[in-house]
C-alpha positions in Angstrom: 0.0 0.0 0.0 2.9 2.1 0.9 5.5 1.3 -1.7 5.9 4.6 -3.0 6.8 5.8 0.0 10.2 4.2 -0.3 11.6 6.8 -3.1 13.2 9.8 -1.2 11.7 12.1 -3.6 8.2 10.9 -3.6 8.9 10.9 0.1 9.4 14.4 0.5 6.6 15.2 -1.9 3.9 13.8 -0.1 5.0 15.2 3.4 5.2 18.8 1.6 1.6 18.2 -0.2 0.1 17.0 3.1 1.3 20.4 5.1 0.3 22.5 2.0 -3.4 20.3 1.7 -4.1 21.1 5.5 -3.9 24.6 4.8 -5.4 24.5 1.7 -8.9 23.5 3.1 -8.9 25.7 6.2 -8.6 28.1 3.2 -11.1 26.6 1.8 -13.3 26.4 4.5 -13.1 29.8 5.5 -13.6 30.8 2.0 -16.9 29.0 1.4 -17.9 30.5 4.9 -16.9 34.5 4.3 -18.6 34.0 1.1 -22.1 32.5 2.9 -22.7 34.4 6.2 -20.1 37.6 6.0 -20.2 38.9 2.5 -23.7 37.7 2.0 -26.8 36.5 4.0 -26.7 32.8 3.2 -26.9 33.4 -0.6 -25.8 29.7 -1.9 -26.0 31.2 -5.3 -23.7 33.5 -4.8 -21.1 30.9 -3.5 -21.9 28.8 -6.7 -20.6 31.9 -8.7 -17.4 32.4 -6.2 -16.7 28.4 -7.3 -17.7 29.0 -10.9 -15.2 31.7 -11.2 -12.4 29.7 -9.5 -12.8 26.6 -11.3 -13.7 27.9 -14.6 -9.9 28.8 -15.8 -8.8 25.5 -15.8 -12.1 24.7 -18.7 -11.1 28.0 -20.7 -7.0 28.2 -20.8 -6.8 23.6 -21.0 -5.0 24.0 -24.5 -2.3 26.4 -22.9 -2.0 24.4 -19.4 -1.7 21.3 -21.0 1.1 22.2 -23.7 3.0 24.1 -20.8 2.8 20.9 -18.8 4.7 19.0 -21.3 7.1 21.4 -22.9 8.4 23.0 -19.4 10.6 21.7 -16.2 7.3 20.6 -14.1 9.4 20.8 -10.9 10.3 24.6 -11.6 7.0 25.3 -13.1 5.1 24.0 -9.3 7.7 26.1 -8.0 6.2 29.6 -9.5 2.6 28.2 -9.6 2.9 27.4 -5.8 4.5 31.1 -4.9 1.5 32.7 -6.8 -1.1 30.5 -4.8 0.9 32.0 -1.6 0.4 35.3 -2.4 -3.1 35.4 -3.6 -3.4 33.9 0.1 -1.7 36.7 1.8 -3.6 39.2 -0.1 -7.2 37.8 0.3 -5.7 37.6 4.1 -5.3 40.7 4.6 -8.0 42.1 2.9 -10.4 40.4 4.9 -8.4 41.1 8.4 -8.5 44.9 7.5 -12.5 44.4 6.9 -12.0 45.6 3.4 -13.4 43.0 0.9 -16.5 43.1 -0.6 -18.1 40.1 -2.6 -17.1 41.8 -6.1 -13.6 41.5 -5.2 -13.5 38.0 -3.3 -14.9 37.0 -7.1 -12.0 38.7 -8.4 -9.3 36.6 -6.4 -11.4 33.4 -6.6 -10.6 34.0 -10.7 -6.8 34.8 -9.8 -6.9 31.3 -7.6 -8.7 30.0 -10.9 -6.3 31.4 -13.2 -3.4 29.9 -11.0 -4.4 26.6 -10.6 -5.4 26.0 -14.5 -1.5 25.9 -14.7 -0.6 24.0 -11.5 -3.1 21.3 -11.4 -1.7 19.5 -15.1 1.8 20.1 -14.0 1.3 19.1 -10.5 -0.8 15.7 -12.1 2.2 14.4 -14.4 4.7 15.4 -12.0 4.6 12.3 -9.9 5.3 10.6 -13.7 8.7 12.0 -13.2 9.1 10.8 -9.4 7.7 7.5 -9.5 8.0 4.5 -12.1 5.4 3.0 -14.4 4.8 0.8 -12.0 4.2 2.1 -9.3 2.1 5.4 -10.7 -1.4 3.7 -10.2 0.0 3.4 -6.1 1.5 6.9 -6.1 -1.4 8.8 -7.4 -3.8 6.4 -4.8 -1.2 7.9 -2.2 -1.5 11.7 -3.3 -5.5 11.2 -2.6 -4.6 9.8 1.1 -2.4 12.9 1.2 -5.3 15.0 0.3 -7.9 13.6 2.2 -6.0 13.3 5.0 -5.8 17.1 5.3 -9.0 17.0 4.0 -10.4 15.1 7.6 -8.2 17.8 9.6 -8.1 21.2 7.9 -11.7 21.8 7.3 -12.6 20.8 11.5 -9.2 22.8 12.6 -10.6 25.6 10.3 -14.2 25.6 11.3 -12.7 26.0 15.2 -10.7 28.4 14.0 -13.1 30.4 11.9 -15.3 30.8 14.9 -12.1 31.7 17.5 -10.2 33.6 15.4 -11.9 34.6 12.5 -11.7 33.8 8.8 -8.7 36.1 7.5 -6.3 33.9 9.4 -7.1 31.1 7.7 -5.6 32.6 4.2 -2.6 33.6 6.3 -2.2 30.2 7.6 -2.6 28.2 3.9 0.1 30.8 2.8 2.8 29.7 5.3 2.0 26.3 4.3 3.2 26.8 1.1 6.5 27.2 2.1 6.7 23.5 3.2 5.6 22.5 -0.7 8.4 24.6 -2.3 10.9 23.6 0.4 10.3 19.5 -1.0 10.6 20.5 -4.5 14.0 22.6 -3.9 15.3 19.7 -1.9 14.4 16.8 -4.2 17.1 14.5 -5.5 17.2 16.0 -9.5 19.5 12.7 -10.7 16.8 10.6 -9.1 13.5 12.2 -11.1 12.5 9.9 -14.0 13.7 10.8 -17.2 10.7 11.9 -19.2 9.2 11.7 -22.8 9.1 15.8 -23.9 6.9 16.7 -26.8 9.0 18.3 -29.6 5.8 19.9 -31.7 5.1 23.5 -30.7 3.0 24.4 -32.6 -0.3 20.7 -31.8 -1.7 22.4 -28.9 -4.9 19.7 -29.9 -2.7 16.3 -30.0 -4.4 16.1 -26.5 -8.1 16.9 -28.0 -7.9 14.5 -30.7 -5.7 11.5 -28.9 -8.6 11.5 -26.2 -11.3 11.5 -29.6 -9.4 8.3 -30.8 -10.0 6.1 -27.0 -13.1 5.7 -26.4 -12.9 3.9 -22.8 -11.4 7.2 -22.4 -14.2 9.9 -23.6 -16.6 7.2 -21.9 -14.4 8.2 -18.3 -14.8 12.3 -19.0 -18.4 11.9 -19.6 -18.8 10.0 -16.4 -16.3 12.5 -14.2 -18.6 15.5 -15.8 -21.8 15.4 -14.9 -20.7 14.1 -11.1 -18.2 16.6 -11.2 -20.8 19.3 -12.4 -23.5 18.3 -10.3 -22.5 16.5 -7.3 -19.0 17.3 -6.3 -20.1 20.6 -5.1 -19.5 19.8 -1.1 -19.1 23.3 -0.4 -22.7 23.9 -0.9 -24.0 20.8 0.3 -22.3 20.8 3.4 -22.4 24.6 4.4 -26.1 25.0 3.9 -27.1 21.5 5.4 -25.5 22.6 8.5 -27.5 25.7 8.4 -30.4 24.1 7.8 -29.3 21.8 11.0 -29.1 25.0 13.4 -24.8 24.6 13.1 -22.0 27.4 12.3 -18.8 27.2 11.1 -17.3 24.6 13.6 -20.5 22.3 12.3 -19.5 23.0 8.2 -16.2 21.8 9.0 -17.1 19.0 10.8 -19.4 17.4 8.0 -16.1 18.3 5.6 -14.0 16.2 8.0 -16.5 13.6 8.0 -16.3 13.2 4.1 -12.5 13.2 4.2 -12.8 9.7 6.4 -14.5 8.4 3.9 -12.7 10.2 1.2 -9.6 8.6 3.0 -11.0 4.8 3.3 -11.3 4.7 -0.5 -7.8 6.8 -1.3 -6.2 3.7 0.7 -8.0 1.1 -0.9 -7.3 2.1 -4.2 -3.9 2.3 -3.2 -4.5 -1.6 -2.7 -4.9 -2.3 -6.3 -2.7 -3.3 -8.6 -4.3 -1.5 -11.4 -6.7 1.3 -12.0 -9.8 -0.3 -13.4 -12.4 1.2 -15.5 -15.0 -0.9 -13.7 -14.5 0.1 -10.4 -14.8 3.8 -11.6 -18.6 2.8 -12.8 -19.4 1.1 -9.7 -18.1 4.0 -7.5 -20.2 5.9 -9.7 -23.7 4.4 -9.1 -22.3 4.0 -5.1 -22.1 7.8 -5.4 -25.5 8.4 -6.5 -27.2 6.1 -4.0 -25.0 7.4 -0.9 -25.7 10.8 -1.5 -29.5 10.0 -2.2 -30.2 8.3 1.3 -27.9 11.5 2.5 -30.3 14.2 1.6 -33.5 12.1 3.5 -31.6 12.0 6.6 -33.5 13.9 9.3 -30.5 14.6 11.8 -27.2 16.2 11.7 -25.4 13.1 12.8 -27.5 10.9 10.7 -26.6 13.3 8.2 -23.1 12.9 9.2 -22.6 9.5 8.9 -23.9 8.9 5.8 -21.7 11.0 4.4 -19.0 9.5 5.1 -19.6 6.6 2.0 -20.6 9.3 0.0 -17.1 10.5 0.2 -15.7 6.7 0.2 -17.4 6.6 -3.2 -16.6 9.9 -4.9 -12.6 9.3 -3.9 -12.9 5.6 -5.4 -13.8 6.8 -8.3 -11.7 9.8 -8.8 -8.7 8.1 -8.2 -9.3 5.1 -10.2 -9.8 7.3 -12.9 -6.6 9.5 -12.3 -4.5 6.5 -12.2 -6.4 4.7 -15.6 -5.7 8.6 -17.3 -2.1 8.5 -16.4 -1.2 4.5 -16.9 -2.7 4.6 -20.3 -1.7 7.8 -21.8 0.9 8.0 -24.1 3.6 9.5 -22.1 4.3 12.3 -24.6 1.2 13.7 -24.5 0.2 13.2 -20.7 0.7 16.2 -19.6 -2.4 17.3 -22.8 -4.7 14.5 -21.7 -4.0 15.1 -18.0 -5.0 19.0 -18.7 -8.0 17.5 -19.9 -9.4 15.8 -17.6 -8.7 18.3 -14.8 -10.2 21.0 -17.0 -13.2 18.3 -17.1 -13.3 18.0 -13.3 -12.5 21.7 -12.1 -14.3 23.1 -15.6 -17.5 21.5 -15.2 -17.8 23.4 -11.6 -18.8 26.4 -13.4 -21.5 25.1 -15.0 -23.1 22.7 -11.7 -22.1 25.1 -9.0 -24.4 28.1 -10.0 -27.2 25.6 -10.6 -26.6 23.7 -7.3 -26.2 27.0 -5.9 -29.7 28.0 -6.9 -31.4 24.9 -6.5 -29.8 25.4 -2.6 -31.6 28.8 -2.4 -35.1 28.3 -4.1 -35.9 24.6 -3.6 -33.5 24.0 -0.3 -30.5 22.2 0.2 -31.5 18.5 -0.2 -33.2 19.1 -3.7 -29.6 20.2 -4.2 -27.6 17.3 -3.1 -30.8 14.9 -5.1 -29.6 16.6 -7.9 -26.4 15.5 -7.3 -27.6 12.2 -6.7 -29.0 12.0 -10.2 -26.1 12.8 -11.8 -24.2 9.9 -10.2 -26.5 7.1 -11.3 -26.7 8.9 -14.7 -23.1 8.5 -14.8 -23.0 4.5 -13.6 -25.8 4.1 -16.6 -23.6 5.2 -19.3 -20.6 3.7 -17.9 -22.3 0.2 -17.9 -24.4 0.5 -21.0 -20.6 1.3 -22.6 -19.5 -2.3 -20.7 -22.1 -3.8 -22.4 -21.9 -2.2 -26.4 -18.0 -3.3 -25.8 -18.7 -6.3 -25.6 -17.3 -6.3 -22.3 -19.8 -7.9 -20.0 -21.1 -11.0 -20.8 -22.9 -14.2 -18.9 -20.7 -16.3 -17.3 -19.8 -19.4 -18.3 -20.3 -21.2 -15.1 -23.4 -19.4 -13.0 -26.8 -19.1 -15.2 -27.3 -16.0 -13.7 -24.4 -14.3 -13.1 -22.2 -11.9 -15.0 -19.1 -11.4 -15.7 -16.2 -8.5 -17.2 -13.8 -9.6 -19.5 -10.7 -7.7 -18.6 -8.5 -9.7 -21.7 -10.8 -8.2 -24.4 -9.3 -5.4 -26.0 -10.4 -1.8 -26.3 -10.1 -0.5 -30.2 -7.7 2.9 -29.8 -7.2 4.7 -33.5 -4.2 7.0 -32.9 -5.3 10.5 -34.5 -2.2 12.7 -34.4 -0.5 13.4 -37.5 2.0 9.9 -38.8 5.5 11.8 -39.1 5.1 12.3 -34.7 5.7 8.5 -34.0 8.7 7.7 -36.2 9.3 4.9 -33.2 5.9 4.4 -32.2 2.7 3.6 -34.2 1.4 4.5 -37.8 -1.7 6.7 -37.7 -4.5 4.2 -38.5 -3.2 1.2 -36.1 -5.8 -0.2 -33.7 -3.6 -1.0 -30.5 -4.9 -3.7 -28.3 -5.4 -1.8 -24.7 -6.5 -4.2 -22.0 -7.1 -3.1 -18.2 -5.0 -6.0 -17.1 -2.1 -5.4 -20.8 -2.7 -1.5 -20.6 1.3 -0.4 -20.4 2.6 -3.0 -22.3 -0.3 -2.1 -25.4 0.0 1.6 -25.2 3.4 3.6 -26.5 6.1 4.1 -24.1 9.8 4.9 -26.2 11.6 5.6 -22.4 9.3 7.2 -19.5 7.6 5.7 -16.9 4.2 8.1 -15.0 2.5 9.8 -11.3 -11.3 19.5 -5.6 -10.7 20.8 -4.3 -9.5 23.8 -2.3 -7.1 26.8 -4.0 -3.3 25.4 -3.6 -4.2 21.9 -3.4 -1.1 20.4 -4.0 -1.5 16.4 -3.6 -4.8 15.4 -5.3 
């Protein structure tokens, strides 16, 4: 479970994206909160905009982050992304200590934070590609998720405490000071121990990533699933802050139901961990888990009730997301990871701007459990087409030994037509050649000339 562990460089990552995670979500916390009960009178709507804006560069610049991902030094490039984060903290700090902000503004900097991460979230992605090995990427990016969630169960509970001792201003302060302990791991990491990497040499193909995604389909199945739960039910923030208003609770109560959503954010990081391989499969069944949990959730008549059941609503929405990180980045042609990785952040954070105002208003005119049913709808949309795909692939069949039982056939192979121009894989593939991709045969099927591989609050530096 812990194998990754063992590299001194990955070592010093994780402890450096755990400090920086901790304070990213009493950031996050405090953000949500400002935005909900100081700047406005519980407007939800006007927290869906505050999240639209913050999650919507990532959608808009994905061409740009992508290609800078895979043309640049991703070590010195988190290095300048991370600095910028800080002081976007500072600032937003001190705004708020002097009593200065106004709503306008805190949309402003949740843009900058936007703007910011639409560059550090790619880089930060294929990063652990050049830290790890092949083999171990799938365990690696299961760890980053423990990493996260892990200061996902204490910042949010430590910040809501916080919030209501100190106020919400410190909390920027604090995430900025955290950042230090993220650039200090990447200044100190071994540089003749990072994995030598695969570096686009084509300028000028900003779209390899667009059209290499249009030519797997397993793939564009993924995105569609990851979209509409990331659009309509990943948006905790809302959820959370206005079921605990609707429960009688303040700030120490919002970050308490965070915290219990990072437990089970944190059971499911560490099982996927567990696997050997990201499986497409499991990311379906998380799916439909997702859309049940978080059904029964928004019925519950109590706080605690309220509370526990959301902790397998997190268990299912961290299954799923970091299966699917680790299928992106252990079947992605290592050239172009950095492209297809910009993708499918830009489909995670990008589709915020389009749920959150929605959720947000739903929250506000129809209450905060129509929201989270919306939500709910979403994820069992997504675990229909991810099955009905299983089934047009030919995938899922009867079994051979059981009348009634099915099965997956993980040794049938997944049809990939590679759609970048023929003169970039001189060593590699012609431009029409199905290649055989497997879940169980995935690395060896997919092109790999010489490298191995690796929501939520501003800075995150470990998801």
């Amino acid at each position: 479970m812990f194998r990754s562990l063992g590299l001194f460089n990955y070592r010093v990552w994780f402890i450096g994206a755990l400090i920086s995670n901790i304070g990213g979500w009493m950031q996050s916390t405090a953000q949500d909160w400002v935005v909900l009960t100081e700047l406005t009178h519980n407007d939800a709507t006007a927290m869906g905009v505050t999240m639209a804006l913050q999650f919507g560069p990532p959608l808009v610049l994905v061409s740009i982050t992508g290609w800078v991902a895979d043309h640049f030094d991703r070590r010195k490039l988190l290095m300048c992304t991370q600095s910028a984060l800080g002081l976007l903290a500072i600032t937003v700090g001190v705004l708020l200590l002097t009593h200065v902000m106004t709503l306008p503004m805190m949309w402003m900097f949740a843009a900058f934070f936007g703007i910011a991460n639409a560059f550090d979230s790619p880089a930060r992605q294929a990063f652990v590609s050049d830290v790890v090995s092949r083999e171990n990427a799938a365990n690696a990016v299961a760890l980053n998720s423990a990493s996260f969630n892990t200061a996902r169960l204490i910042g949010p509970a430590v910040g809501g405490i916080m919030i209501v001792l100190v106020g919400t201003g410190w909390m920027f302060i604090i995430n900025a000071a955290t950042f230090i302990a993220m650039l200090f791991a990447l200044s100190i990491m071994r540089q003749n121990e990072l994995e030598p990497r695969v570096k686009a040499t084509d300028a000028s193909r900003l779209a390899d990533g667009f059209r290499y995604v249009a030519g797997r389909p397993d793939l564009i199945v993924l995105f569609v699933m990851v979209f509409l739960i990331g659009a309509f039910g990943m948006n905790f923030a809302i959820f959370a802050s206005t079921m605990a208003l609707e429960f009688g609770k303040n700030a120490d109560g919002y970050g308490l139901l965070s915290s219990m959503l990072a437990i089970g954010s944190l059971a499911g990081a560490l099982m996927a961990a567990r696997r050997d391989r990201a499986r497409l499969r499991v990311v379906i069944f998380a799916a439909g888990g997702f859309g049940i949990t978080s059904a029964i959730s928004s019925v519950m008549p109590d706080y605690w009730m309220y509370a526990v059941v959301v902790i397998f609503v997190g268990f299912s929405t961290v299954s799923m997301l970091t299966t699917a990180n680790g299928y992106v980045q252990t079947t992605t042609a290592p050239h172009l990871r950095g492209r297809v990785l910009a993708l499918y952040m830009a489909v995670i954070m990008g589709s915020t701007p389009i749920g959150a105002p929605i959720a947000g208003w739903v929250a506000t005119a129809f209450g905060a459990r129509a929201a989270i049913q919306l939500g709910a709808a979403a994820g069992i949309i997504a675990c229909a087409i991810g099955g009905v795909w299983l089934v047009a692939s030919g995938r899922l069949h009867r079994s051979a030994e059981r009348r009634f039982a099915l099965t997956i056939d993980e040794t049938r192979p997944i049809t990939v037509v590679e759609r970048l121009a023929p003169e970039e894989f001189s060593d590699e593939i012609a431009q029409t050649t199905p290649i055989p991709l497997t879940e169980r045969d995935a690395d060896a099927a997919l092109p790999c000339p010489t490298s191995p591989l690796p929501s939520r609050p501003a800075g995150e530096s470990g998801a």
